[in-house]
C-alpha positions in Angstrom: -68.7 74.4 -37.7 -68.7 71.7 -34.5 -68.1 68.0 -36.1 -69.1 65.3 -33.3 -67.7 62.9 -34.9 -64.4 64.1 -35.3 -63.8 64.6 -31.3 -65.3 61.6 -31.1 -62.3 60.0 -33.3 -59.7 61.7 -31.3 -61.1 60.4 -27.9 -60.7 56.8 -29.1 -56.8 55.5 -28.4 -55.3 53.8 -31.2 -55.2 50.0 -30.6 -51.8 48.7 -29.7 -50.3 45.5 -31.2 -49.6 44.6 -27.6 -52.1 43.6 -24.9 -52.4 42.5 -21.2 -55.0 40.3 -20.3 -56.8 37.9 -17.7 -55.5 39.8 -15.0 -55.6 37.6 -11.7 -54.7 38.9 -8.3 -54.1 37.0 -4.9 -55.1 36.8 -2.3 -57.5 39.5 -2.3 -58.0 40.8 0.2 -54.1 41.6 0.6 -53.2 40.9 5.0 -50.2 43.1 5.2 -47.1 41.3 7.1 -48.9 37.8 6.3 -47.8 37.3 2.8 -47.3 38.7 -0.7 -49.9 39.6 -3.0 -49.0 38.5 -6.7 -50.3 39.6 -9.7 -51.0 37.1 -12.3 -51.6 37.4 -15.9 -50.7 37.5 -20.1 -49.2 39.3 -22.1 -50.4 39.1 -26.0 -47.4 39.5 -28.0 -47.7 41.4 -32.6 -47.6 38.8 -34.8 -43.9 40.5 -35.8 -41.3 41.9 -33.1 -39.4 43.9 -35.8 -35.9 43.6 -33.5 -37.7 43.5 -30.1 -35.9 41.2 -27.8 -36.9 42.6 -24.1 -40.7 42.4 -22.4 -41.1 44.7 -19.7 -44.1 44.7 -17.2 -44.2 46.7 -14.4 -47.0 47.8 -11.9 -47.4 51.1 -10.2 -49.5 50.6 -6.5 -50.3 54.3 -4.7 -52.6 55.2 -2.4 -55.0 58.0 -2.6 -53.0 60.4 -1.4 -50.2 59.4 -3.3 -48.0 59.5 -0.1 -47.0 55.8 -0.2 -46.5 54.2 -3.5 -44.3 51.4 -4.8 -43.0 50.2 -8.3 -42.7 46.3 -9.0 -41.1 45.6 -12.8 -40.3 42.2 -14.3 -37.6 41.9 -17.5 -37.1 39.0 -19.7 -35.1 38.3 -23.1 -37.7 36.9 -25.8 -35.9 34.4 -28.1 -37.0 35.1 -31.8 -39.3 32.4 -33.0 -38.6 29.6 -35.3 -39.7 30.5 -39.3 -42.9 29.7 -40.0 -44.3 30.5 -36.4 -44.9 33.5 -33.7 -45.5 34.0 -29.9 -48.8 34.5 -29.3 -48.8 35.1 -25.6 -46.5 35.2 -22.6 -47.2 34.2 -18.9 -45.9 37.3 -16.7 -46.1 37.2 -12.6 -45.4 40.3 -10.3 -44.8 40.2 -6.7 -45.5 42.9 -4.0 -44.5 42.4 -0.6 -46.5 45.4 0.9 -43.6 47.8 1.4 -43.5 51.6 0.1 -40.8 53.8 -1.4 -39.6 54.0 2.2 -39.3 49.8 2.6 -42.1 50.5 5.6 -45.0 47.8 5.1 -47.9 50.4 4.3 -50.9 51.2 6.6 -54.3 49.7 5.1 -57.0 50.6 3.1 -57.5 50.7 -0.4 -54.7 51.0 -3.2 -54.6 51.7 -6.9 -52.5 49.9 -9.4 -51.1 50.4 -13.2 -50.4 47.9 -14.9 -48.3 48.2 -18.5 -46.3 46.1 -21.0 -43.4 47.5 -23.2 -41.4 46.1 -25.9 -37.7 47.4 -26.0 -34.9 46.9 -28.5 -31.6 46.4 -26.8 -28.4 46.0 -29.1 -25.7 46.7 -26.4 -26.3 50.2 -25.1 -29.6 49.6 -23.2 -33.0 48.9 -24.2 -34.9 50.9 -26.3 -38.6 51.3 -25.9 -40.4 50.4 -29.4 -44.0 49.6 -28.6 -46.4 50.3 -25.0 -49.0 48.8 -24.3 -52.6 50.7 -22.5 -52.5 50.8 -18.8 -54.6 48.5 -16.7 -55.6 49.9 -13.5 -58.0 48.5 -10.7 -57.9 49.0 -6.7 -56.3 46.7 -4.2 -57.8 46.3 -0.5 -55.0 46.0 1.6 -56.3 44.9 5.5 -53.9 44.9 8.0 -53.0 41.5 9.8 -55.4 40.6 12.8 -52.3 38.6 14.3 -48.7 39.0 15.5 -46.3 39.8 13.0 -42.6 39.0 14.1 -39.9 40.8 13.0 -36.9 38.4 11.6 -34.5 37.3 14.1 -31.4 38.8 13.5 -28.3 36.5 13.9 -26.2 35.6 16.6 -23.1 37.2 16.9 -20.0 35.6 17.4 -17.4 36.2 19.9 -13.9 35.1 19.7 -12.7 32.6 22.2 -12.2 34.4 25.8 -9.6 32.7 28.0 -11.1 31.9 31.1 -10.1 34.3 33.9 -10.3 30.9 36.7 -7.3 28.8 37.2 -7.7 25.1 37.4 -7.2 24.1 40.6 -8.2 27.6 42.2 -11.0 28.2 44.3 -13.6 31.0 42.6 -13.8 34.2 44.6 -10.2 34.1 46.2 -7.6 36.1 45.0 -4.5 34.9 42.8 -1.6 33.4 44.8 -3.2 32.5 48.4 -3.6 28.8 49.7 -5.5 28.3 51.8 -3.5 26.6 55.4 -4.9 23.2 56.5 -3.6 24.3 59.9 -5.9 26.9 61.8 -3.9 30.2 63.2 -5.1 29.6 66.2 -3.8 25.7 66.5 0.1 26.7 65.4 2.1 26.1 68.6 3.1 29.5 70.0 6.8 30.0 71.8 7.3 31.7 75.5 10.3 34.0 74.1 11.7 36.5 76.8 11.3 40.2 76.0 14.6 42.0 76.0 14.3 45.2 77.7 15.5 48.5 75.7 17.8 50.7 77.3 21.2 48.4 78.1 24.4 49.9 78.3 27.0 50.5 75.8 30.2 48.4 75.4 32.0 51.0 76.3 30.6 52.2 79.6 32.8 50.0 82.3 30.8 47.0 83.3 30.2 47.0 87.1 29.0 43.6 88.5 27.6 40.8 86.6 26.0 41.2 83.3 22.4 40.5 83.1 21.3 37.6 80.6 18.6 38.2 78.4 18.6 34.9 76.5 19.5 32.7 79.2 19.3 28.7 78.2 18.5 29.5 74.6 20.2 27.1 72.3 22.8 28.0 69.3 22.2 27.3 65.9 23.6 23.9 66.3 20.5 23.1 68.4 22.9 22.8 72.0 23.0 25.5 74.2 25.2 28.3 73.7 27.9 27.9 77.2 28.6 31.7 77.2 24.8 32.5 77.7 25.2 31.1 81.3 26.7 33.3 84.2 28.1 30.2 86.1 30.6 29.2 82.8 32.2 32.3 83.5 34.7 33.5 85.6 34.5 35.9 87.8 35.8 39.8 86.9 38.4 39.5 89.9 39.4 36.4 89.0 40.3 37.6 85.2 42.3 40.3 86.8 44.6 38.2 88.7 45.2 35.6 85.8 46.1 38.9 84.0 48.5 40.3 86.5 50.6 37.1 86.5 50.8 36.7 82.8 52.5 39.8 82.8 54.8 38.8 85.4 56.0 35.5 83.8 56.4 37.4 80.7 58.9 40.1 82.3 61.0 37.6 84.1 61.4 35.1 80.4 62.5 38.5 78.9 66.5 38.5 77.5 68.5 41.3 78.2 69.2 43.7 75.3 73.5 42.7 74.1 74.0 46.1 73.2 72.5 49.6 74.1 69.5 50.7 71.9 71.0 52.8 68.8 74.6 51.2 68.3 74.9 49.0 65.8 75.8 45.0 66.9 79.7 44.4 65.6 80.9 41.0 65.2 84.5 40.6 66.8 85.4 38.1 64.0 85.6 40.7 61.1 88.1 43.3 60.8 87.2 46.9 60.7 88.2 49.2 58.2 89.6 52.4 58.4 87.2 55.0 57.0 88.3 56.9 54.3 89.3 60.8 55.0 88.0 63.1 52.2 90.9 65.2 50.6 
């Protein structure tokens, strides 16, 4: 037999000792890239916490397709109340900044949310979940921004200290180590110097004639000039010769005659000589 009634019980949830309520969102509509949305409202608290200590809200935001979704959750420690008294509600805020599972802000249109309290237990090896709260849901336009959204400027990076590649003193463009002349090439005084001709004789080869001067009237390095560069300081060949041959005969007539023939031995008279000594 079919009792109403009785599926009617089991469609009814059981009441929960904790509630959300005057749920406040803004702005609405949500500009994506302009600003967070935030969602405001309070969280009604059992008359007893029985060892709770943590309040948990969290919101789940998906699109219709479920393809982008995010999860915003806000913990804090509740402080047991003084004897006598109890916490009868607690202001909760969550923020979405328009970004999916991916950190990508999400494309527009309209967006579902879920929003539920829990109350956990936590003793020093993580919180415990003790009483849930019933979902509350609603739907979220989210437009997209008309204006120009700016990405943040990324810092500045910072070099080192370069050391500069100019000189001081240097003129930029010319290469290291040239200075520039004051004096033009073509205003330097330029010297008549005689070409010697390739091709002279060696100082063996006998010498007929005068010898040819190459450098004639240049000066020495004492600044005078040199008297053997000048044909007229010397003498003549012929002349040479003669000086020669009579050196020669003044030194054969100075020459002393030889005392003794070549290969005997000079005696002086004054000492005796003594008999040599016959081998026996």
């Amino acid at each position: 037999m079919w009792c109403g009634s009785a599926q009617a019980k089991r469609s009814i949830p059981p009441s929960s000792p904790i509630k959300i309520t005057d749920v406040v969102i803004a702005p609405e509509p949500f500009l994506i890239g302009k600003s967070p949305v935030t969602f405001s409202m309070l969280v009604e608290l059992p008359p007893y916490l029985n060892g709770a200590n943590v309040l948990e809200v969290s919101a789940l935001i998906t699109s219709p397709t479920r393809r982008n979704m995010s999860f915003v959750a806000h913990r804090r420690i509740l402080a047991p109340p003084p004897s006598g008294s109890r916490l009868a509600s607690v202001p909760v805020v969550l923020v979405w900044d328009g970004k999916d599972q991916y950190r990508q802000l999400v494309p527009d249109g309209s967006y579902y949310y879920e929003i539920r309290a829990k109350l956990m237990e936590d003793e020093g090896f993580g919180p415990r979940t003790k009483v849930v709260s019933h979902r509350v849901q609603g739907t979220l336009d989210v437009l997209a921004y008309a204006g120009e959204v700016l990405p943040p400027v990324p810092p500045e990076p910072v070099f080192p200290e370069e050391v500069p590649d100019e000189i001081p003193g240097e003129v930029p463009g010319e290469t290291p180590g040239e200075i520039e002349s004051p004096v033009k090439e073509e205003e330097l005084p330029v010297e008549d110097v005689p070409m010697v001709e390739e091709g002279l004789k060696a100082t063996d080869d006998p010498v007929s004639g005068e010898v040819p001067s190459t450098d004639e009237g240049m000066p020495n390095e004492s600044g005078e000039p040199s008297p053997d560069r000048f044909p007229e300081a010397l003498p003549e060949i012929s002349d040479a010769k003669k000086l020669g041959e009579q050196d020669n005969a003044t030194a054969a007539g100075t020459a002393e005659p030889l005392l003794e023939p070549p290969g005997e031995p000079q005696h002086d008279p004054a000492i005796p000589m003594q008999p040599l000594l016959q081998e026996h």
